[in-house]
C-alpha positions as CSV (number, residue, x, y, z in Angstrom):
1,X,0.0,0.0,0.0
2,X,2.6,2.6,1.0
3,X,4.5,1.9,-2.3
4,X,1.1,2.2,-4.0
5,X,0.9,5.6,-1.9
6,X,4.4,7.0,-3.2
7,X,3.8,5.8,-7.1
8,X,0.6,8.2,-7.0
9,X,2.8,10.9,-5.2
10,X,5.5,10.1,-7.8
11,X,3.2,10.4,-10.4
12,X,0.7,13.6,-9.4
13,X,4.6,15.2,-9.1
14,X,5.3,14.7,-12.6
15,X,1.8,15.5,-13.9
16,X,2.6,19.0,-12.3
17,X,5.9,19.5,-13.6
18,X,4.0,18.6,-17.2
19,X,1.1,21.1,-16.4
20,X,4.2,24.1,-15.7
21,X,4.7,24.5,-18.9
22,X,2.5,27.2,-20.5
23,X,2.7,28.9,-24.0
24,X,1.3,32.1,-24.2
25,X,1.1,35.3,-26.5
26,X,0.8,39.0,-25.7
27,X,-0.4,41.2,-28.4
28,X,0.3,45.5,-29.3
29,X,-2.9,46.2,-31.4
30,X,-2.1,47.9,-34.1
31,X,1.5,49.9,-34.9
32,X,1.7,48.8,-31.1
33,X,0.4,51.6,-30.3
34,X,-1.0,49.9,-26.9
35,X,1.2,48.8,-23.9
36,X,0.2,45.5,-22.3
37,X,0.7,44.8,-18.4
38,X,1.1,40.7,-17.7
39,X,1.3,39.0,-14.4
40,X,3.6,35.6,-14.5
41,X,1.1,33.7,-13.1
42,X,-2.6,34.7,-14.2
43,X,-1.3,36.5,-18.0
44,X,-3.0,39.5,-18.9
45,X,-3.3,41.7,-16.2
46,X,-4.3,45.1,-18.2
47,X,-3.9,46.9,-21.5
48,X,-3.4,51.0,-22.4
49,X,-2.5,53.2,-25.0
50,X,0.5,54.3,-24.9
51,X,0.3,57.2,-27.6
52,X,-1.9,59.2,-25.0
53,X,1.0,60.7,-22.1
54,X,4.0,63.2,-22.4
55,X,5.9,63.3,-19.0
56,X,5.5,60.6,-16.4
57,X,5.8,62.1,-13.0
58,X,6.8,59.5,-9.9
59,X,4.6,58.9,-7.5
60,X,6.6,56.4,-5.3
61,X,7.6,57.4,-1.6
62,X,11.1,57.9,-1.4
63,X,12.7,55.4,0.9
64,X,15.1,57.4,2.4
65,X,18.2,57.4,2.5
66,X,18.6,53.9,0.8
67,X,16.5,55.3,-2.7
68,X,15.3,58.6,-2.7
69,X,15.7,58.6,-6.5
70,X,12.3,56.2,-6.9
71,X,10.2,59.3,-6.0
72,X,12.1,62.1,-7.5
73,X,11.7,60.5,-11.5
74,X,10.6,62.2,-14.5
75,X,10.3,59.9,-17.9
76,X,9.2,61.2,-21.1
77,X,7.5,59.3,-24.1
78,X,10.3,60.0,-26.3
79,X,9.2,56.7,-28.4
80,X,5.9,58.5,-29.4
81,X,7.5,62.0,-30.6
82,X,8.4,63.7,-27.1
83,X,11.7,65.7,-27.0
84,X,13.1,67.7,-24.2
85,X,16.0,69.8,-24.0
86,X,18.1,71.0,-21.0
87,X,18.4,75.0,-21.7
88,X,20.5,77.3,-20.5
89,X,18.0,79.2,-18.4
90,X,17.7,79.0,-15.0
91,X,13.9,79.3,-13.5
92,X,14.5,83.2,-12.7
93,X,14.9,83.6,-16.4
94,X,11.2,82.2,-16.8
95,X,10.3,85.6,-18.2
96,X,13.1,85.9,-21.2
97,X,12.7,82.2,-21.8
98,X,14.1,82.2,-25.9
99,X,14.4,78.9,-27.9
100,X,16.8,80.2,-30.0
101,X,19.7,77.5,-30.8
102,X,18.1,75.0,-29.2
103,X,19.5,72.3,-31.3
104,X,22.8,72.9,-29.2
105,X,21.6,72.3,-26.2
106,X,21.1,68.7,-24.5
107,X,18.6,66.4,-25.4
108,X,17.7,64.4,-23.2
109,X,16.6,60.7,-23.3
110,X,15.3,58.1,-20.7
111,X,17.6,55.3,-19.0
112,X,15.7,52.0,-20.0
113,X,18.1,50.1,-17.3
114,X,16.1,51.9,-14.4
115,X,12.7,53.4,-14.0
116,X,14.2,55.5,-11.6
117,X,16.2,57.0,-14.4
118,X,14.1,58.8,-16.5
119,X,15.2,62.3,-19.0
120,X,14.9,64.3,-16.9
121,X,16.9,63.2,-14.1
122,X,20.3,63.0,-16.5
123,X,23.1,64.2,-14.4
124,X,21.8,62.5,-11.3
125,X,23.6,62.2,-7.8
126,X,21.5,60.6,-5.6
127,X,24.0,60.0,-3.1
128,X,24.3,63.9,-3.0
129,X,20.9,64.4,-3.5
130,X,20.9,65.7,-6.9
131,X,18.4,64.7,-8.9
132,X,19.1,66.0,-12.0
133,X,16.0,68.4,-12.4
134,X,16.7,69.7,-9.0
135,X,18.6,69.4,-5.3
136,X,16.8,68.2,-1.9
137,X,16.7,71.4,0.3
138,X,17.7,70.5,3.8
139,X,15.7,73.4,5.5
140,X,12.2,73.0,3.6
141,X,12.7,69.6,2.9
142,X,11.5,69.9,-1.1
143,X,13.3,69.4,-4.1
144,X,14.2,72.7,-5.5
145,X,14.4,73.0,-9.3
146,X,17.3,75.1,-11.3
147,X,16.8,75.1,-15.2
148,X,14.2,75.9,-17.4
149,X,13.4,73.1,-20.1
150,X,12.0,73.0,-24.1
151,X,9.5,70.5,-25.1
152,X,9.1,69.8,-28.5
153,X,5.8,67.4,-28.9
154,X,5.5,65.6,-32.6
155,X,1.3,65.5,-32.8
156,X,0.7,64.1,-36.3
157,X,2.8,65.8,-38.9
158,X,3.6,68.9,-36.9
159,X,5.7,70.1,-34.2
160,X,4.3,71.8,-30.4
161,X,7.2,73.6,-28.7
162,X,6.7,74.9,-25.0
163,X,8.9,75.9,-21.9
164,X,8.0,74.4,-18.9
165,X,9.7,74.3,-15.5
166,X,9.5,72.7,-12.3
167,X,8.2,74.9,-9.0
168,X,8.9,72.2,-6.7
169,X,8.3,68.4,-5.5
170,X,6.7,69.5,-2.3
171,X,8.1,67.2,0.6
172,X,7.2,64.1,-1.3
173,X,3.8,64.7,-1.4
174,X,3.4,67.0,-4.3
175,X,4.9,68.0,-7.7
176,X,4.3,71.5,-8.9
177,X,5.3,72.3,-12.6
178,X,4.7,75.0,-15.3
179,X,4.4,75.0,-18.6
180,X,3.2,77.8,-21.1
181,X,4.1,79.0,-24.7
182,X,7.7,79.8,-25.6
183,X,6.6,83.5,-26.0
184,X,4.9,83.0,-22.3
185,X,1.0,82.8,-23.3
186,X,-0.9,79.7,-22.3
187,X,0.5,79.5,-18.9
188,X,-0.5,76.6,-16.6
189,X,0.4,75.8,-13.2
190,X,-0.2,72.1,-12.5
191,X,0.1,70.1,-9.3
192,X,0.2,66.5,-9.0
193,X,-0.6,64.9,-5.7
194,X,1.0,61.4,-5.3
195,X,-1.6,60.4,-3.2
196,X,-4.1,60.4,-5.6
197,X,-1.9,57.7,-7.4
198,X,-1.3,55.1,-4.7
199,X,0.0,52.1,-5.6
200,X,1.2,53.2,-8.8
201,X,4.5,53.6,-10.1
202,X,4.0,57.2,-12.5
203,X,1.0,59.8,-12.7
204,X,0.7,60.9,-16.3
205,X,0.2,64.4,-17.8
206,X,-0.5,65.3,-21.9
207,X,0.1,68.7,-22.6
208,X,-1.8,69.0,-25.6
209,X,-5.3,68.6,-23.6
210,X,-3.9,69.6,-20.2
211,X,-4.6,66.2,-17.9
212,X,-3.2,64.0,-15.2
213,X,-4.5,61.0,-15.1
214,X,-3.7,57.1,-14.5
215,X,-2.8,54.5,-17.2
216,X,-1.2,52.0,-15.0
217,X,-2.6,48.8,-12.9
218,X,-1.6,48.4,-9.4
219,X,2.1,48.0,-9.5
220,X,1.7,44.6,-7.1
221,X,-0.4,42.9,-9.8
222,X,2.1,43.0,-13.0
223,X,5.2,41.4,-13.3
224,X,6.2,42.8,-16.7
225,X,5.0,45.2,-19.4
226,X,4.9,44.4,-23.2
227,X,5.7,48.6,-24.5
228,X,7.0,50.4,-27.5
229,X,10.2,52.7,-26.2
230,X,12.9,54.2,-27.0
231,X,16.8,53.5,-26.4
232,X,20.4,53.6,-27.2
233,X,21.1,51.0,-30.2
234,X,24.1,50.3,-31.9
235,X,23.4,50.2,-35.9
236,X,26.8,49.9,-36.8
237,X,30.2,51.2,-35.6
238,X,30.0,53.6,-32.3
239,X,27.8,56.1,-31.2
240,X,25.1,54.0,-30.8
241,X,21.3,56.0,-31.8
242,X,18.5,56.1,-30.0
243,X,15.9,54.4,-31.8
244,X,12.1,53.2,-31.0
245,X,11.6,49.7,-30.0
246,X,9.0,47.1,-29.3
247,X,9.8,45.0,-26.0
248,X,9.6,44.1,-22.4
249,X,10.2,46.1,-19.2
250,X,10.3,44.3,-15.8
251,X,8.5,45.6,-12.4
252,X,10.9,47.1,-9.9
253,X,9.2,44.7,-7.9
254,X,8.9,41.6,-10.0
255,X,13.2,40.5,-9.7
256,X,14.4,39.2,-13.2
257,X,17.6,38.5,-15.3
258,X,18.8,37.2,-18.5
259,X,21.4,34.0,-19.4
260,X,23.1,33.6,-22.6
261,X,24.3,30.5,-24.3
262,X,22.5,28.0,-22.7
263,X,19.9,25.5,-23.6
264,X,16.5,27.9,-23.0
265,X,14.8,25.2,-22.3
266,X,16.2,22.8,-19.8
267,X,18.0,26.3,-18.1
268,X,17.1,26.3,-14.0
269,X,16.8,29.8,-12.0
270,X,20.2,31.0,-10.3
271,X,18.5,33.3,-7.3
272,X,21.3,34.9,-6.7
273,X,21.1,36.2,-10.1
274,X,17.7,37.9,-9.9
275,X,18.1,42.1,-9.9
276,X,16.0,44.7,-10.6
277,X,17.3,46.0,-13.6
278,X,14.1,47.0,-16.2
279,X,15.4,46.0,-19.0
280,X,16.8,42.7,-18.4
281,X,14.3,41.3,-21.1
282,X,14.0,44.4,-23.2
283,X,14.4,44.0,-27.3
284,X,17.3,42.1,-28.7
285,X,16.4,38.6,-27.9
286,X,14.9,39.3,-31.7
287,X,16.8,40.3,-35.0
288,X,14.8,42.0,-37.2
289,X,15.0,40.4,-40.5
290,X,17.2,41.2,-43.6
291,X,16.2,41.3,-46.9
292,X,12.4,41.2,-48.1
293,X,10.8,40.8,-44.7
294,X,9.3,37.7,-43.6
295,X,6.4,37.3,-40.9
296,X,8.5,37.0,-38.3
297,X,11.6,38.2,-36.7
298,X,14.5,36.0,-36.0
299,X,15.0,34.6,-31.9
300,X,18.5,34.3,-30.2
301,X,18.3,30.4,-30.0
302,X,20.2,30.5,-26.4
303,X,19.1,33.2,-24.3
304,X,16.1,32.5,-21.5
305,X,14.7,35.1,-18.8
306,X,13.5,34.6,-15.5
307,X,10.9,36.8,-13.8
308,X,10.1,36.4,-9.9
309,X,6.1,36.7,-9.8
310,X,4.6,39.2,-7.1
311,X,1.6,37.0,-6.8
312,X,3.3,33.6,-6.0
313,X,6.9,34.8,-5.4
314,X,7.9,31.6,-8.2
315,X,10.6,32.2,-10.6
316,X,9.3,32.1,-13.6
317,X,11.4,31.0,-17.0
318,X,10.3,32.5,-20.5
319,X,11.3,31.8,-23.9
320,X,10.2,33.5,-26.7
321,X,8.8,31.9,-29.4
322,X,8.1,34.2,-32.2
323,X,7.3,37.9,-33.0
324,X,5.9,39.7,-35.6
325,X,7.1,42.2,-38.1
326,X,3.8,43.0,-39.4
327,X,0.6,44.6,-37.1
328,X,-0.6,43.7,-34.7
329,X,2.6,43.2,-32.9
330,X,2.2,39.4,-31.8
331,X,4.5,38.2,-28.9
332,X,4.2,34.3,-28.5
333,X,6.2,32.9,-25.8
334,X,6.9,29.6,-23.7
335,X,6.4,30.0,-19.6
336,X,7.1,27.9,-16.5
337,X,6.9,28.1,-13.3
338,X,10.0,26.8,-10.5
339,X,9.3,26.3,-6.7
340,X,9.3,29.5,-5.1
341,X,11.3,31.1,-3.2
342,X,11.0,33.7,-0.7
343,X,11.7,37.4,-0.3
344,X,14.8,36.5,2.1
345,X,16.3,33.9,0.1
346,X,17.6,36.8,-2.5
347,X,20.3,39.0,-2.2
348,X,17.9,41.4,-5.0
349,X,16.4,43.7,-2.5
350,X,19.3,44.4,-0.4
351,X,22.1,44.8,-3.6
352,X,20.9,47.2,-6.3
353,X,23.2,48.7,-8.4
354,X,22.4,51.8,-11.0
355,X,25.2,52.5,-13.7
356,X,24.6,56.0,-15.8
357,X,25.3,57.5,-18.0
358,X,24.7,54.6,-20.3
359,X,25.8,55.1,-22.9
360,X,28.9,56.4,-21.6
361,X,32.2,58.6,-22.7
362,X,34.5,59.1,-20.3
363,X,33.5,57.6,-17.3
364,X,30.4,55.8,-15.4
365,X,29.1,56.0,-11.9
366,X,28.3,52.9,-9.9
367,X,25.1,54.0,-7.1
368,X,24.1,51.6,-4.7
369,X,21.1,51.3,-2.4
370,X,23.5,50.0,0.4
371,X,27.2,50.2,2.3
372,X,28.2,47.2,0.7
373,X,31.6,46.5,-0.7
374,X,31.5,44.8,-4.8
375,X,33.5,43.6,-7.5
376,X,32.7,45.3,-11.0
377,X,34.2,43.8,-14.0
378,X,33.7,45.1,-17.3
379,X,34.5,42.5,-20.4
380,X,34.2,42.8,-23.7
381,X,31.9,40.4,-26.4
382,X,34.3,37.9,-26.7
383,X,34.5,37.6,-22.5
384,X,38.0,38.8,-22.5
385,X,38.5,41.0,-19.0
386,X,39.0,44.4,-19.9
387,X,38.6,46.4,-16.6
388,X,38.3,45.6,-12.8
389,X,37.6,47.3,-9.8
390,X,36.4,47.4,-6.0
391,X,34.0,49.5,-4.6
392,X,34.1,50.0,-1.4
393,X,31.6,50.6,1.0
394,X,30.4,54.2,-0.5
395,X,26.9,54.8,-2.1
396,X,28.9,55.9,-5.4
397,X,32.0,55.3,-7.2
398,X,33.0,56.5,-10.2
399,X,35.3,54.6,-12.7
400,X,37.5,56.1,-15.5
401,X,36.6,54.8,-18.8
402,X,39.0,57.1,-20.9
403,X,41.2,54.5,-21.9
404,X,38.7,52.0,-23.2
405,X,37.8,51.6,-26.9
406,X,34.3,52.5,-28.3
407,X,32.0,50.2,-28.3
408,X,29.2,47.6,-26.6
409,X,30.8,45.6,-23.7
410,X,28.9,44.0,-20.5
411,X,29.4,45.1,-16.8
412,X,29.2,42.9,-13.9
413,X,28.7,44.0,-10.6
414,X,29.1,41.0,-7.6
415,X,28.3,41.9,-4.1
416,X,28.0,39.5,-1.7
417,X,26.8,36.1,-3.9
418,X,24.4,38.1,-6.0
419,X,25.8,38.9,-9.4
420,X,24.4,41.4,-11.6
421,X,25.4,42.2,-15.7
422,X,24.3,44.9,-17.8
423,X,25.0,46.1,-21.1
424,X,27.4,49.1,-21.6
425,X,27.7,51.6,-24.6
426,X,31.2,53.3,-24.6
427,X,31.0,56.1,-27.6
């Protein structure tokens, strides 16, 4: 009887492991002009346009001191014609604001790598503070803005220019912005309370028809977002471009990674691998195809993902399948789940680790959400060590890139078992 007993055990067991496997698709709608929220464990979780916002305003708390920057972000949909550039005019100047030589000034582009990155926050310091748009006041406790900014807004064949300027981020409770004409008419004073927006990750403002609003599910029931963006590619020889692509950003919440040159489909979860790096899915698991274009593009035949699931805390493997060049933007992809594993057995939460600028020229600056010392290694394609170095226990470190060739190489940061890679650009 009790072997009886164990061959049904042994049995139900494999049935289980069978019944992990899932194949699923997510699809854009057409010119994938809609982002689509998924949850590793129940699918579709939400779908919304995404041609609809302009700026992306975080309403996070800031978890201070460890990351401040999560509350302090501003993204732009640079993917659906949004461009902003950092003037030379300081808010005091609001007045004789003048867009004159504009193309000279910087333009500034989101950090794909990190929500916590977005346009506006290039030149960040978080360890100082700085948050790129603006400095944490000691005395007031707000984030105090310094430089005016142009927006230039594509809306169908034509081009919207305004200046706009941030008042404040009022003691993380409340962003105050203005925006008006360059030549000062059409003035608007908006204020976005983040408590309107709990449990989100962004409130959203257009400026064409002058609303706030929400476009995002609660941020505890996706693991994953299926979105057209835009980002740094490299097209040929250094600098790389930024160019619009269709892909997948992960959850600050939902822990994820990639592997390379392995068999996707036998691969097992490393936890110690898991980060929260947004783009550790992202776009180039697929080559677009060359020549008369067939249905589909071409899949890296060795490279897997895992996602850690906020519903069941399961890692979850995915290998994609197939996607499409034509509408509607088809995403077909293989799923399964591993036992799970809880929030202390990974090293994801405690060790995070933000590299900008990314691309990079001269240098890059390591911040890190804790005092702990790491290992960085940067190699090049061919895995040959081209640069190492140990942080020490400091928030930030910056290392000297000056005497490294142009190109795409891969950064590794390891910190106490958990090992984390990203993608660097060197132009």
């Amino acid at each position: 009887m009790k072997k009886i007993l164990l061959s049904i055990i042994a049995l139900t067991i494999i049935l289980g492991l069978k019944a992990q496997v899932v194949t699923d698709s997510v699809m854009m709608n057409t010119s994938k002009t809609s982002d689509v929220f998924y949850n590793m464990k129940t699918g579709f979780v939400d779908s919304t346009s995404n041609t609809n916002w302009h700026f992306a305003f975080a309403v996070r708390p800031s978890l201070f001191p460890n990351n401040t920057l999560q509350s302090t972000t501003i993204r732009i949909n640079e993917a659906r014609g949004v461009n902003v550039f950092k003037s030379t005019f300081t808010n005091s100047q609001w007045k004789s604001f003048d867009s004159a030589g504009f193309s000279a000034w910087t333009s500034l582009h989101d950090n794909d790598s990190s929500w916590d990155l977005g346009a506006l926050n290039t030149g960040a310091n978080p360890g100082a503070f700085n948050y790129g748009w603006g400095s944490y006041d000691m005395t007031s406790h707000d984030v105090l803005p310094t430089n005016i900014y142009l927006i230039k807004i594509k809306t169908g064949t034509t081009y919207n220019f305004r200046k706009f300027m941030i008042q404040r981020l009022v003691y993380d409770s409340q962003w105050i912005f203005t925006f008006a004409n360059i030549d000062g008419t059409d003035s608007n004073t908006v204020k976005i309370t983040k408590s309107a927006y709990a449990n989100k990750l962004f409130a959203y403002y257009n400026f064409n028809n002058k609303t706030q609003f929400n476009r995002e599910p609660n941020a505890n029931t996706w693991d994953m977002v299926f979105t057209y963006f835009n980002t740094p590619v490299l097209l040929g020889p250094p600098p790389a471009v930024q160019y619009n692509v269709a892909g997948v950003l992960c959850n600050p919440m939902s822990p994820s990674y990639r592997i390379s040159h392995v068999n996707k489909n036998t691969v097992s979860p490393l936890i110690s691998s898991f980060n929260t790096q947004a783009n550790n899915i992202s776009w180039d698991w697929a080559t677009p195809p060359m020549g008369p274009p067939p249905a589909d593009y071409a899949i890296t035949d060795s490279m897997a993902f895992f996602v850690r699931c906020q519903t069941d805390t399961r890692p979850y493997r995915i290998v994609f399948t197939k996607f499409t060049v034509n509408d509607p933007g088809k995403f077909v992809f293989v799923k399964q789940w591993f036992p799970a594993v809880g929030i202390a057995e990974t090293q994801s939460a405690k060790n995070e680790f933000t590299v900008y600028p990314n691309p990079a020229t001269s240098s890059i600056t390591i911040s890190a959400n804790t005092l702990t010392p790491a290992t960085v290694h940067i190699f090049d394609l061919t895995g040959r060590t081209i640069l190492s170095k140990q942080i020490s226990n400091a928030t930030e470190s910056t290392i000297d890139l000056s005497s490294m060739n142009k190109g795409l190489y891969i950064i590794s940061i390891e910190s106490e078992g958990t090992k984390v890679s990203k993608k660097l650009i060197i132009e």
